[in-house]
C-alpha angles and dihedrals in degrees: 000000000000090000086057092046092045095053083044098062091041095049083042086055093046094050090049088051089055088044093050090044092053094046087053091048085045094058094045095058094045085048098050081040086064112036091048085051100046089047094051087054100045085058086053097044091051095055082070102040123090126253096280113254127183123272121275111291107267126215114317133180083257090045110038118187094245092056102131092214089044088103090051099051101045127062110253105247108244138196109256126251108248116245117224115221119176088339094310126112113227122190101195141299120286104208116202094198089190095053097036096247138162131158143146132255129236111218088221129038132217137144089262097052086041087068089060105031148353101274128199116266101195138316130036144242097250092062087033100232098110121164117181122180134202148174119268098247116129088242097057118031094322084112105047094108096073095060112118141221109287096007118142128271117186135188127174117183131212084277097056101245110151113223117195124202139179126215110241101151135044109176127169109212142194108264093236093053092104093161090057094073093061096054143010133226097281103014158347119289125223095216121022123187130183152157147180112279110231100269092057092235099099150029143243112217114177114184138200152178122232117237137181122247 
């Protein structure tokens, strides 16, 4: 009877090792799947997109913020008109200089166009509340976590406004905690990015300020 018992947890273990392999093999395919489709569209998307150019001038001792004709001198700054590429909206393109990423942006998310592509969770640059979600591939936002302290986030948009970002903040959160990813501890934050940990369980927020060049 132990003998039985005994071949039955090896052969169980053996079965839970195949099952793991063919999840990770599974998972390597879906990652090189999506990274070879989100780069096929970016190089779409940027055939469409102006030359970049950087965000609207900010406040300077010429132009004080209090300066009543301010409004009138500067261009108001505007979401962006989505891009359709293969029957999909894009927003723009989010860049991660220090993982050598660079990826384009679904105007809506959703678990489907998470397959393909980040997506835009809420918000956007122009009011300077963007949230943008991925999966956690390496070759999407798997990778966000080592991100460190000051490093770029950038974001154009189908304009071609360049948004610039620096990281400040790296939380994991409970997966249930829906309102986390909408403010931190101390502040709002002007670019949030996330994704799933591995497990599922939790998630990966990186935050960051946005900053002129």
């Amino acid at each position: 009877m132990r003998k039985k018992i005994k071949t039955a947890l090896i052969f169980t273990g053996i079965l839970m090792l195949i099952a793991a392999a063919a999840l990770c093999v599974f998972n390597i395919i879906q990652d090189r799947r999506a990274y070879e489709k989100s780069q096929s569209v970016l190089t779409e998307l940027k055939r469409y997109i102006p030359e970049p150019t950087e965000e609207i001038p900010t406040e300077t001792a010429e132009n004080p913020a209090d300066d009543l004709f301010l409004q009138y001198e500067q261009v108001k700054e505007e979401e962006a008109v989505a891009i359709n590429v293969d029957g999909i909206d894009y927003i723009g393109y989010i860049s991660l200089p220090s993982l050598g990423l660079e990826l384009p942006v679904i105007n809506d998310w959703s678990y489907d166009a998470l397959e393909l592509s980040p997506c835009r969770f809420s918000g956007n640059a122009a009011k300077n509340d963007l949230i943008i979600a991925a999966h956690n591939y390496n070759s999407h936002f798997g990778r966000i976590a080592d991100l460190g302290s000051g490093d770029d986030i950038l974001f154009t948009d189908t304009n071609g406004n360049i948004y610039r970002y620096k990281v400040e903040d790296i939380k994991v959160l409970d997966g249930s905690d829906s309102e986390g990813m909408f403010s931190g501890e101390a502040k709002e934050w002007d670019i949030t990015l996330f994704t799933c940990t591995l497990s599922g369980r939790s998630r990966v927020a990186v935050r960051g300020s946005r900053y002129d060049k």
